[in-house]
TIKOL-809121 format. One record per residue (C-alpha): residue number from 1; residue in one letter; x, y, z. Coordinates in Angstrom, 3 decimals. Layout:
BEGIN
<NUM,"A",<X,Y,Z>>
...
//
This chain:
BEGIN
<1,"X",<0.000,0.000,0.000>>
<2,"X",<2.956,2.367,-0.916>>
<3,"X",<0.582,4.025,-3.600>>
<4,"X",<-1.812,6.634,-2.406>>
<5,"X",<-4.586,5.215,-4.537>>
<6,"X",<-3.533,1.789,-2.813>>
<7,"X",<-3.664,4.503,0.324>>
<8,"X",<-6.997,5.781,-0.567>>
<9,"X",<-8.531,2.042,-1.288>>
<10,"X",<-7.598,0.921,2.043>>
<11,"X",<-9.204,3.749,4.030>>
<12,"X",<-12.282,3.013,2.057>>
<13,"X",<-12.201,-0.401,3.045>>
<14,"X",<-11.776,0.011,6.477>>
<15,"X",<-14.361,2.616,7.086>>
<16,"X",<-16.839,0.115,5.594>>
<17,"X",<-15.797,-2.565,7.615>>
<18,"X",<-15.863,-0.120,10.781>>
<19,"X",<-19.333,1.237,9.738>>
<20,"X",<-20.336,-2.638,9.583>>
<21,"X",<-18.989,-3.438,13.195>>
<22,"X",<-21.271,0.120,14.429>>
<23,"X",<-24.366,-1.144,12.100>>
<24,"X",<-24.249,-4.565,14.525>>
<25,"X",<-23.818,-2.884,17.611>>
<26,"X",<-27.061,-1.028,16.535>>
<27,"X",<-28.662,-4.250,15.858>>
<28,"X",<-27.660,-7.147,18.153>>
<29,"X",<-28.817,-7.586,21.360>>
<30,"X",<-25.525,-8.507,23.351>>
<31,"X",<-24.906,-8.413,26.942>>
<32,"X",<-23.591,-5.403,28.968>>
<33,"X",<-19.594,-6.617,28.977>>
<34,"X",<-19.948,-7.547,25.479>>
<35,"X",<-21.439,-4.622,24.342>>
<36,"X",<-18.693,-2.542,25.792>>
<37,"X",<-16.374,-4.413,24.353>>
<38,"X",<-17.873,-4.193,21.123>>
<39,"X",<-18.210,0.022,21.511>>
<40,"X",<-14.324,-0.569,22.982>>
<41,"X",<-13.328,-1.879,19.685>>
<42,"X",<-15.387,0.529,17.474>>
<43,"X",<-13.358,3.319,19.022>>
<44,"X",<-10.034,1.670,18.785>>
<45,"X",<-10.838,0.664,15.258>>
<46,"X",<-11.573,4.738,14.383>>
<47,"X",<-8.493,6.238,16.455>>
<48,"X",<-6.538,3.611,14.980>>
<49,"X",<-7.627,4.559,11.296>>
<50,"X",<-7.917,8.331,11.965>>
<51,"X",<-3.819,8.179,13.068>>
<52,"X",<-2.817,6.198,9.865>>
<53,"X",<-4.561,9.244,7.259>>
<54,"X",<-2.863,11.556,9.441>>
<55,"X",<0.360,10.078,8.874>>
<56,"X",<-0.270,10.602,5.524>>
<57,"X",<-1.230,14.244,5.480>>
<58,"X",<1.836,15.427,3.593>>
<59,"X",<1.477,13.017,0.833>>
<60,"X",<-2.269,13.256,0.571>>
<61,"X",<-4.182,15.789,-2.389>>
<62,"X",<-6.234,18.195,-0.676>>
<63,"X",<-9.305,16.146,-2.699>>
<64,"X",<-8.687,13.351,-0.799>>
<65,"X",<-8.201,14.999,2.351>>
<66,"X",<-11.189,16.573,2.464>>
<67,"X",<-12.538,13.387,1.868>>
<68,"X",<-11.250,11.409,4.956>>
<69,"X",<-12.363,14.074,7.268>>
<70,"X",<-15.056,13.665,5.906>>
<71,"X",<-15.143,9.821,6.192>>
<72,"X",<-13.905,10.592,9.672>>
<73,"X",<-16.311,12.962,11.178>>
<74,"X",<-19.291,10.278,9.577>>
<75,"X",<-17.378,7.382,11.988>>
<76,"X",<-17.039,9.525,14.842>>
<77,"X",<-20.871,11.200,14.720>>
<78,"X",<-22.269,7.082,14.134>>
<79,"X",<-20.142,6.347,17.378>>
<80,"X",<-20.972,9.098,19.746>>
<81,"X",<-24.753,8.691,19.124>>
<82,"X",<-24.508,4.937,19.699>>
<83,"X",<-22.586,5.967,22.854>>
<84,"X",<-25.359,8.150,23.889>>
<85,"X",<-27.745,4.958,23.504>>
<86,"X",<-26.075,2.451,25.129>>
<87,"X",<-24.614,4.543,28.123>>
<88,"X",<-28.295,5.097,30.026>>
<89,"X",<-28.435,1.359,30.254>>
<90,"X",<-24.604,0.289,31.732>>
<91,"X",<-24.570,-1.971,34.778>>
<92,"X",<-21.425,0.019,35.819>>
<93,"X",<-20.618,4.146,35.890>>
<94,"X",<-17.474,5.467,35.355>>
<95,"X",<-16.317,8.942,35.832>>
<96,"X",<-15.531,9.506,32.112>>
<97,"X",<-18.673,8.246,30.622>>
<98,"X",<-20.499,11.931,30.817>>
<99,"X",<-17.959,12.581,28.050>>
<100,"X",<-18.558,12.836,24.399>>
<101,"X",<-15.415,12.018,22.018>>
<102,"X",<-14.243,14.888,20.662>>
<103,"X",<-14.946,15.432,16.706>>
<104,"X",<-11.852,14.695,15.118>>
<105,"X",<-9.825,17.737,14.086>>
<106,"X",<-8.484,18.470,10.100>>
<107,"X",<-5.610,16.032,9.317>>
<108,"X",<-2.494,16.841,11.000>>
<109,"X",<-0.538,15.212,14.048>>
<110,"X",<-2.228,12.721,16.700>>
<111,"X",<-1.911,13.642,19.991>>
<112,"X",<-1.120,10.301,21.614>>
<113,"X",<-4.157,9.014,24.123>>
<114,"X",<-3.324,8.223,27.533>>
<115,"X",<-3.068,4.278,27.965>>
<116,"X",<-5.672,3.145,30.469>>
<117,"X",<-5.137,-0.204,33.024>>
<118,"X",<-7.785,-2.803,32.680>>
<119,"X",<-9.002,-6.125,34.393>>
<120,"X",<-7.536,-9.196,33.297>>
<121,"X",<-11.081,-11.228,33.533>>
<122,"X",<-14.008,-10.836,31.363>>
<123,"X",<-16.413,-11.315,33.526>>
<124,"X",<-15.784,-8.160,35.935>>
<125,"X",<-16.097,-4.153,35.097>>
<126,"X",<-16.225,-4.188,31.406>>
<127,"X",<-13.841,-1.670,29.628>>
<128,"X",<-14.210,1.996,29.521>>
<129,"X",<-15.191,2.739,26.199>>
<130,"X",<-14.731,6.140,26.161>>
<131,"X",<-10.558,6.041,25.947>>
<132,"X",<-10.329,6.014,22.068>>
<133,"X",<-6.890,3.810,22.643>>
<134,"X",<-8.870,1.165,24.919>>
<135,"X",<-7.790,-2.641,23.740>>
<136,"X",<-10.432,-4.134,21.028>>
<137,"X",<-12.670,-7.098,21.065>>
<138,"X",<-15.652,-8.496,19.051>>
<139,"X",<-19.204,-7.725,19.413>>
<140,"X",<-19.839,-11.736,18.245>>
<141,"X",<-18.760,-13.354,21.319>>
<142,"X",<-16.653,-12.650,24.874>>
<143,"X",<-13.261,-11.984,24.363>>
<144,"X",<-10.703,-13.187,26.312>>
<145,"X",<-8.170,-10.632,28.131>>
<146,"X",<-4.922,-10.711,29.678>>
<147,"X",<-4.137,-7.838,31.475>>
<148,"X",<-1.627,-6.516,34.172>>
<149,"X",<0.269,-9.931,34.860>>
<150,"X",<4.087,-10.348,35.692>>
<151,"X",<5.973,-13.771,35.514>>
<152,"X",<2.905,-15.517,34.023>>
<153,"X",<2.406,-18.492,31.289>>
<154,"X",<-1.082,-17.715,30.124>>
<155,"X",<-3.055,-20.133,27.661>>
<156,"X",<-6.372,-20.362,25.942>>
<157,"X",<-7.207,-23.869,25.694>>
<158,"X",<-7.518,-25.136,22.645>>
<159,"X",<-11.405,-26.323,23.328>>
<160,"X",<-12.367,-23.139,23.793>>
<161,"X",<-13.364,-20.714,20.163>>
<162,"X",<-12.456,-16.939,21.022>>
<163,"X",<-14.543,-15.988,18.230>>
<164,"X",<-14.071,-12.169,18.888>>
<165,"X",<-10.655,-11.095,19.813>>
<166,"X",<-8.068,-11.671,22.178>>
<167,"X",<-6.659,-8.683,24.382>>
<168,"X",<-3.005,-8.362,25.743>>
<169,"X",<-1.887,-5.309,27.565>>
<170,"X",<0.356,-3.935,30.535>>
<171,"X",<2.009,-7.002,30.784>>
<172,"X",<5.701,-7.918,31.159>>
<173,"X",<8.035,-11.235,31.267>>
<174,"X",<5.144,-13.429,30.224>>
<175,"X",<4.145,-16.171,27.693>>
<176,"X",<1.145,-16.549,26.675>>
<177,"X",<-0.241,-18.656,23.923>>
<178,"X",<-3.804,-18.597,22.076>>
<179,"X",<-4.237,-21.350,19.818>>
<180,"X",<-7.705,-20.832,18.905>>
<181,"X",<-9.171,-18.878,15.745>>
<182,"X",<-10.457,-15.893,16.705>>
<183,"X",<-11.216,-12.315,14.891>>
<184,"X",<-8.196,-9.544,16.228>>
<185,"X",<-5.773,-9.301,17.994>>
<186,"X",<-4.623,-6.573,20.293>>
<187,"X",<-1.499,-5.961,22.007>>
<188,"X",<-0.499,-3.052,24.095>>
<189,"X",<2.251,-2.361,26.361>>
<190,"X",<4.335,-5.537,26.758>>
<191,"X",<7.437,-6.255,27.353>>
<192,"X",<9.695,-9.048,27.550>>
<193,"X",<7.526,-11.476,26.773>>
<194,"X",<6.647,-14.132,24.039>>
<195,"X",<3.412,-14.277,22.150>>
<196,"X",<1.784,-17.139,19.909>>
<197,"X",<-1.783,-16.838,18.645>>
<198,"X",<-3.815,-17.642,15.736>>
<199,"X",<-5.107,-17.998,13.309>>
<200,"X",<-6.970,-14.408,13.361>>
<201,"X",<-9.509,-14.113,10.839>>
<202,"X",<-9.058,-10.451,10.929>>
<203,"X",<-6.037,-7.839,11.980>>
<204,"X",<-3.767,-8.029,14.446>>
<205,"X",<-3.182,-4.807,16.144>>
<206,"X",<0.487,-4.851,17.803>>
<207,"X",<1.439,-1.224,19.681>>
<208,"X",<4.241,-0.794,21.903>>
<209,"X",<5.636,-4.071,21.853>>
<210,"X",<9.130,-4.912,23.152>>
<211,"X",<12.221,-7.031,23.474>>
<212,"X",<9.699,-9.657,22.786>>
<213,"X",<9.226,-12.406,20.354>>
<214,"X",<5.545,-12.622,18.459>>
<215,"X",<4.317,-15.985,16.614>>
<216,"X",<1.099,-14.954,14.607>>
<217,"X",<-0.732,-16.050,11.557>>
<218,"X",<-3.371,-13.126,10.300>>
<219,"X",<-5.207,-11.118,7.759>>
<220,"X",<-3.060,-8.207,8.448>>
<221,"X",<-0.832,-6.584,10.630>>
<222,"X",<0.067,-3.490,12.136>>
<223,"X",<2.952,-2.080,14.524>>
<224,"X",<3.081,0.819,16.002>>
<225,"X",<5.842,2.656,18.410>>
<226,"X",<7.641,-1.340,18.394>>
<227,"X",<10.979,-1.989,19.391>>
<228,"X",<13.343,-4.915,18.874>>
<229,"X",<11.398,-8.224,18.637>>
<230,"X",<11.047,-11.091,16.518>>
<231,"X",<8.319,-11.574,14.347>>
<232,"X",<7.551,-15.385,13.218>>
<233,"X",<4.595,-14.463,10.552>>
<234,"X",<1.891,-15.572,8.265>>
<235,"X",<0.178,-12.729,7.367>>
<236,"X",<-2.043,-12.038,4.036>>
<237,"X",<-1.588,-8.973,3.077>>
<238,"X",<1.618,-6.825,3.473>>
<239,"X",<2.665,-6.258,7.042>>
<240,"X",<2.590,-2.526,8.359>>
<241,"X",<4.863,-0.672,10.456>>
<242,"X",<5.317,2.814,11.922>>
<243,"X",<7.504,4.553,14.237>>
<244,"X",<9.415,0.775,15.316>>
<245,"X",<12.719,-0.355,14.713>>
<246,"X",<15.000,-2.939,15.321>>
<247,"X",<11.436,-5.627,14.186>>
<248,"X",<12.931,-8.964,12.794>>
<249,"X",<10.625,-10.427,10.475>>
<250,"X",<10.474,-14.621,9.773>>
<251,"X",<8.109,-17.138,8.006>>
<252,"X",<6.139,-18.873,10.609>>
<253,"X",<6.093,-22.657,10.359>>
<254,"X",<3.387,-24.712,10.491>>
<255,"X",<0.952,-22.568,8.194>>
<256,"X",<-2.801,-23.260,9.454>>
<257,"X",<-4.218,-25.772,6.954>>
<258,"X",<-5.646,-24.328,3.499>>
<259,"X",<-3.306,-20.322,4.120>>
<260,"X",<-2.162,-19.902,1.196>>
<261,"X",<-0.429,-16.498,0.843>>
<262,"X",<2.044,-15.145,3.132>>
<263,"X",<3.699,-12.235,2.497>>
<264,"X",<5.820,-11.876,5.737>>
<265,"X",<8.472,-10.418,4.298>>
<266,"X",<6.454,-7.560,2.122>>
<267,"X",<6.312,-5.036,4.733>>
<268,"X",<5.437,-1.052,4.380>>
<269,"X",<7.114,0.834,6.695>>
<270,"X",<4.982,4.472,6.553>>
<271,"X",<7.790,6.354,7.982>>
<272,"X",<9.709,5.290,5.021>>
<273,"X",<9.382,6.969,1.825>>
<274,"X",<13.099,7.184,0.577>>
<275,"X",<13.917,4.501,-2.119>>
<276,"X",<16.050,1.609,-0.432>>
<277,"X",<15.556,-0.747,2.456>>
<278,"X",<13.661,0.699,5.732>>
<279,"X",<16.608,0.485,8.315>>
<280,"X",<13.506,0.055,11.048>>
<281,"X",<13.103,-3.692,9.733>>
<282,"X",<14.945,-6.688,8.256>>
<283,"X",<14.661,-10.402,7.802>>
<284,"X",<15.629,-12.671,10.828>>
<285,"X",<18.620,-14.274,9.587>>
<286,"X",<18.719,-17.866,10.105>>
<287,"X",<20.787,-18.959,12.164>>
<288,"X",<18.678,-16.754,14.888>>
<289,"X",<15.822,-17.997,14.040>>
<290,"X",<14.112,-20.842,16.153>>
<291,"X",<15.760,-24.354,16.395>>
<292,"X",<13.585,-27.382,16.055>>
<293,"X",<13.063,-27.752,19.550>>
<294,"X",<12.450,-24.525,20.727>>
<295,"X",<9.456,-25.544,18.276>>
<296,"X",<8.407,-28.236,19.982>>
<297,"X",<8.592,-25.882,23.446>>
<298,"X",<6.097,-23.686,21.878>>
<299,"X",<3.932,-26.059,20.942>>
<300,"X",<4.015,-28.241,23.893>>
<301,"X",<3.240,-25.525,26.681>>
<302,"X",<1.535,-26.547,30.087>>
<303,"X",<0.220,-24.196,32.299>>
<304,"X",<3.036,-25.839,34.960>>
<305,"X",<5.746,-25.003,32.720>>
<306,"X",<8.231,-22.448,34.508>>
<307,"X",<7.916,-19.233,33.079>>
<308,"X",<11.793,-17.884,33.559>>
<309,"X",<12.882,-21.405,32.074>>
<310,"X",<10.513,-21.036,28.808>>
<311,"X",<11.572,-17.188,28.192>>
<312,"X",<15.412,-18.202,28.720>>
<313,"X",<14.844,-20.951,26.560>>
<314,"X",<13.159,-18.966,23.366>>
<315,"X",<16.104,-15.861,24.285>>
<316,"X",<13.915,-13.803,25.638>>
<317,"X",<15.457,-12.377,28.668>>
//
């Protein structure tokens, strides 16, 4: 997506598919925790979208810019007045939920959104959706969430169907493992830690990951503010980075039964536009990549398993 027509394409397609995801919240009856989660991804899924055409403001026609704010200020009315609806019937209150969210200013720099803490269990206070960078999930089904853990080997056994998304945040020295299909991914704030999950039917959302090692098969992905890991990927369109470096890119083995296309190794870095190699990424040469049995560790995880042990193990330290 180098191309702004490529450019201008993809923000077309992804305000549809965000203006489907509103359209169901409208229309589904879903619980209170769910339905939070689903307005929690909504808003991710806009601030997300609305920083990406603003990274692009200097390369963008004015034509086109007028239409994304255009495109923009559409998203962000549909969300506020669904908002409005759903707030008068929460189980919980929060403090911010008088709030409206604010109608996104003319293309030019984000101011970066303040990164909120949340529960690591579904079942308690659901997210706040009013922080625009809150951690996504899927209006379909309960998503699972691993929040605010240290030392931890987390897995989602592989009986259960996430069906919406799987959250990761404010977490450090940690493995965790989803081996489920499941619609997004969202990680935010980790450190340290190793990651394994899919197949995601949808995109994987990686921000502020680092010194960490990420396994993941997906639609798409993007990284934002990521520094130094490893990236074993499948991914089906081409991989997108901005403001990262030091991100090691690798094929991931074991390619979920009828994935076809992987284009791992195709990746757009927006913050470079020069001709010539990004310098923020490169391919994991191969004698760094995984042995054979560091393999087999991944895929043979117990909840018992030493945490310290796996990480030094996979290099993580």
């Amino acid at each position: 997506m180098g191309d702004k027509d490529g450019f201008y394409q993809y923000v077309q397609a992804k305000a549809k598919e965000l203006r489907g995801q509103i359209d169901a919240l409208k229309t589904t009856r879903l619980d209170t925790t769910v339905r939070d989660a689903a307005l929690t991804q909504c808003l991710m899924e806009k601030t997300n979208l609305t920083s990406e055409v603003r990274s692009h403001v200097h390369n963008t026609a004015s034509h086109d810019q007028r239409i994304y704010n255009e495109t923009l200020q559409e998203l962000n009315d549909q969300l506020q007045k669904v908002r409005s609806e759903i707030a008068p019937r929460r189980k919980f209150t929060f403090k911010s939920a008088a709030k409206t969210t604010p109608t996104d200013p003319p293309l030019r720099a984000p101011d970066k959104a303040p990164v909120t803490n949340h529960s690591n269990q579904s079942t308690e206070e659901p997210l706040q959706a009013s922080d625009p960078e809150s951690t996504e999930t899927s209006s379909t089904s309960t998503s699972f969430f691993f929040t605010n853990i240290y030392n931890t080997l987390c897995l989602v056994p592989s009986s259960n169907n996430a069906g919406g998304g799987v959250v990761l945040a404010d977490s450090s020295c940690c493995v965790i493992k989803c081996p489920v299909p499941f619609r997004s991914l969202t990680i935010k704030d980790i450190r340290r830690s190793v990651i394994a999950a899919g197949p995601i039917n949808g995109a994987a959302h990686v921000m502020r990951l680092a010194d960490s090692i990420l396994i993941v098969s997906c639609r798409q992905l993007r990284m934002h503010d990521c520094r130094n890991c490893d990236v074993y990927l499948q991914c089906g369109s081409n991989p997108i980075i901005e403001h990262c470096s030091e991100i090691r890119f690798a094929p991931l083995q074991g390619i979920p039964e009828g994935i076809q296309t992987n284009m791992w190794d195709k990746v757009n870095d927006f913050n470079w536009l020069k001709a010539g190699h990004s310098p923020n990424w490169s391919v994991l040469d191969l004698a760094s990549r995984f042995k054979a049995d560091q393999w087999n560790i991944i895929q043979s995880l117990n909840e018992g398993d030493p945490v310290k042990t796996v990480l030094n193990t996979l290099n993580v330290s």
